[in-house]
N, C-alpha and C positions, 0 to 999 in steps of 0.2 A: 056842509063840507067846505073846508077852506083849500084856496086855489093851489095848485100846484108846485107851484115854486115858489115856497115861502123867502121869507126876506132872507140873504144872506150866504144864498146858494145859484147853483145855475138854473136852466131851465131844463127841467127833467123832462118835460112831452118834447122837448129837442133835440135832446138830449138822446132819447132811446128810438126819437122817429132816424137819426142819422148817423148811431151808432155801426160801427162796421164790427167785425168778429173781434178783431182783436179791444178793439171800445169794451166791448161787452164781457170778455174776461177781463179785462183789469177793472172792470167793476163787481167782478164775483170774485175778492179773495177769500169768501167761503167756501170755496171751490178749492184751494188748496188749505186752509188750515181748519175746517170743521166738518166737513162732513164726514170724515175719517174716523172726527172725535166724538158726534153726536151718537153713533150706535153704542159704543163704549161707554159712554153718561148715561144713556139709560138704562143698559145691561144694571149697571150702577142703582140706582135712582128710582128704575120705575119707568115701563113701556110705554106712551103716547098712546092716548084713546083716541087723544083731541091736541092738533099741532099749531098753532100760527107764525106764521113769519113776516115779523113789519118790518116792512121796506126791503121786500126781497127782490125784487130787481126783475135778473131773467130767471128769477126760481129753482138755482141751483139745490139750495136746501130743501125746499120745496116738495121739489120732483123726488129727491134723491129718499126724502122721509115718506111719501106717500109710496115711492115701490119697494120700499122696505116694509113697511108695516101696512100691509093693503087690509084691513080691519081699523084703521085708523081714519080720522076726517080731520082731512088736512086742508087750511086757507092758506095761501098767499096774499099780504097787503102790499100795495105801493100805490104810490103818489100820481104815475102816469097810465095815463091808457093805453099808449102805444106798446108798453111792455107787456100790459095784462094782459091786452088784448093775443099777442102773440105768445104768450105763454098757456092762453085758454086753448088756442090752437094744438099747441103742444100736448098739450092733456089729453085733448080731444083724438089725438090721433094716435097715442099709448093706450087709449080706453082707460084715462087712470079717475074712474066714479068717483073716487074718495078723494080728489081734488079740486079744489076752486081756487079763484082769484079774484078777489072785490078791491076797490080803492077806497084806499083812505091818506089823509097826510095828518101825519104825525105833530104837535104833539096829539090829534085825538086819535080815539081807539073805539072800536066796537066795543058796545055792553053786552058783552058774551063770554063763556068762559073755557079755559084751555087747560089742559093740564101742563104745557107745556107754550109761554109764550118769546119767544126767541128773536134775537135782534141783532145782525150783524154789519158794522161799518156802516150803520143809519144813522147812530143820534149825532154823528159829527155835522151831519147840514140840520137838524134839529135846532134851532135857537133858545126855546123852551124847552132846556131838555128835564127838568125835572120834573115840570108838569107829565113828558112823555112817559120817565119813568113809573108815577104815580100812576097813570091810566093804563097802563101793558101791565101794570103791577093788580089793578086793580081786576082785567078779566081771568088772571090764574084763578083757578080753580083751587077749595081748600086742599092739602099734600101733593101739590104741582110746583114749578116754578117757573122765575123768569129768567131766560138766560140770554145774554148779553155781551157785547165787548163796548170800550167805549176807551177815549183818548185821555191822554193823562199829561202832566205840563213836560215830562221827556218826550212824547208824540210832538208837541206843539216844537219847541225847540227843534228839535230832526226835521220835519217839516218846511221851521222857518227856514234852515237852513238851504234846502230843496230848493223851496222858490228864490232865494236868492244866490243861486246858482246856474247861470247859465251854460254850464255844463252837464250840468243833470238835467236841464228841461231841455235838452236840446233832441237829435233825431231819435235815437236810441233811448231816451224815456219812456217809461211802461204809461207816462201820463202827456196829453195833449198840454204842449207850456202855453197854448193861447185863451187855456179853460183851468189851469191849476189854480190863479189865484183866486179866481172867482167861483170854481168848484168848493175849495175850503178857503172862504172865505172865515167865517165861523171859527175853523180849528187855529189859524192861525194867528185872527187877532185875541185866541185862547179865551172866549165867550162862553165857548159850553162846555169847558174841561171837566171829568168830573175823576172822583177820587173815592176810595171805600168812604172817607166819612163823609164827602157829599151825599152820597147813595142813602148811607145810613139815615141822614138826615131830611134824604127826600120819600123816605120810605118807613124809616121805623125801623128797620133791621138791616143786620151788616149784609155784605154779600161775601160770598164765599169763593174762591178761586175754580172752575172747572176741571184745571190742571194739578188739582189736589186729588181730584177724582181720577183723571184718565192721564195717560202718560203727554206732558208736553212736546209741543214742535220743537226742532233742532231751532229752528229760526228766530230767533233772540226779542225780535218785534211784536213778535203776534202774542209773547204775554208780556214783554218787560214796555212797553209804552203803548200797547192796545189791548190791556186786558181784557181776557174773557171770565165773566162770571154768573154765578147762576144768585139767586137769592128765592130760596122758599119760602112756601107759604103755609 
């Protein structure tokens, strides 16, 4: 198992040991733009037997898939123990059996398989991100998929723009300006950008739009510079 805070990113056991309420939703934008959409993609697609979510944080998805589908087995991965750990607590006191939390850091993967392996606002602290894709690709189960968002060179620009703006990193930013550039470090000097024919070419096959599937956000960002997509298997 490789150490926590890969090169290029902050320190995530620091990170989540210091985090205050509002830290902790601005690190779950799958909190406002998927879990709305994930019941609707599978409606779509095909039910969850078997869920994972790398790099899910404080387990918005997580939680929100295992009490939906309580005949399903649902894991949480991340990189820090201070999350997991409080997230196992959480389980534990919903009685939700069909949830766990192990760690891992990205780019590896458990050699197990999911019908569904899903990935939100992770691979941007990823450095290897195509190795990541390749292994989350690799525990989908055959007729499952992997779905995913990831940043794209209009993310990187918007971004750069961010940090070098001391008006937008100032009190009223939804991001901490003494951890933004060293949080996406990665996205900004545009390292691990990736694009459909990146994907395709880290994988063998195209990836598909989610938002082909279920109706889009109002919010112009969460597909026009961080797409979400799914790629079957």
């Amino acid at each position: 198992m490789t150490d926590a805070t890969p090169a290029g990113t902050i320190d995530w056991e620091e990170f989540w040991s210091d985090a205050d309420e509002d830290e902790r939703d601005d690190a779950s934008p799958a909190s406002r733009h998927v879990v709305d959409a994930l019941p609707e993609f599978f409606d779509a697609r095909g039910r969850p037997e078997t869920f994972a979510d790398a790099g899910c944080g404080p387990g918005v998805v997580a939680f929100d898939v295992a009490e939906r589908y309580p005949d399903a087995t649902v894991v949480g991965y991340d990189a820090a123990d201070p999350v997991l750990a409080d997230n196992r607590a959480r389980a534990a006191e919903r009685d939700l059996d069909n949830l766990a939390f192990e760690r891992t850091v990205l780019p590896e993967f458990p050699e197990r398989e999911f019908d569904y392996v899903f990935s939100y606002f992770t691979l941007c602290y990823v450095a290897d991100v195509e190795a990541a894709l390749r292994n989350m690709y690799d525990a989908v189960a055959p007729g499952g998929a992997l779905v995913f968002n990831y940043q794209n060179r209009r993310a990187r620009a918007t971004w750069r723009e961010w940090a070098d703006d001391p008006d937008f990193l100032g009190e009223e930013s939804p991001f901490d300006p003494e951890r933004f550039e060293d949080r996406f470090e990665l996205l900004l000097a545009g390292e691990n950008l990736l694009s459909y024919e990146r994907i395709h070419e880290a994988l063998g096959t195209w990836p598909q739009s989610v938002w082909s599937v279920v109706d889009k956000p109002d919010t112009r960002w969460a597909w026009r510079e961080h797409p979400l997509v799914f790629v079957p298997k």
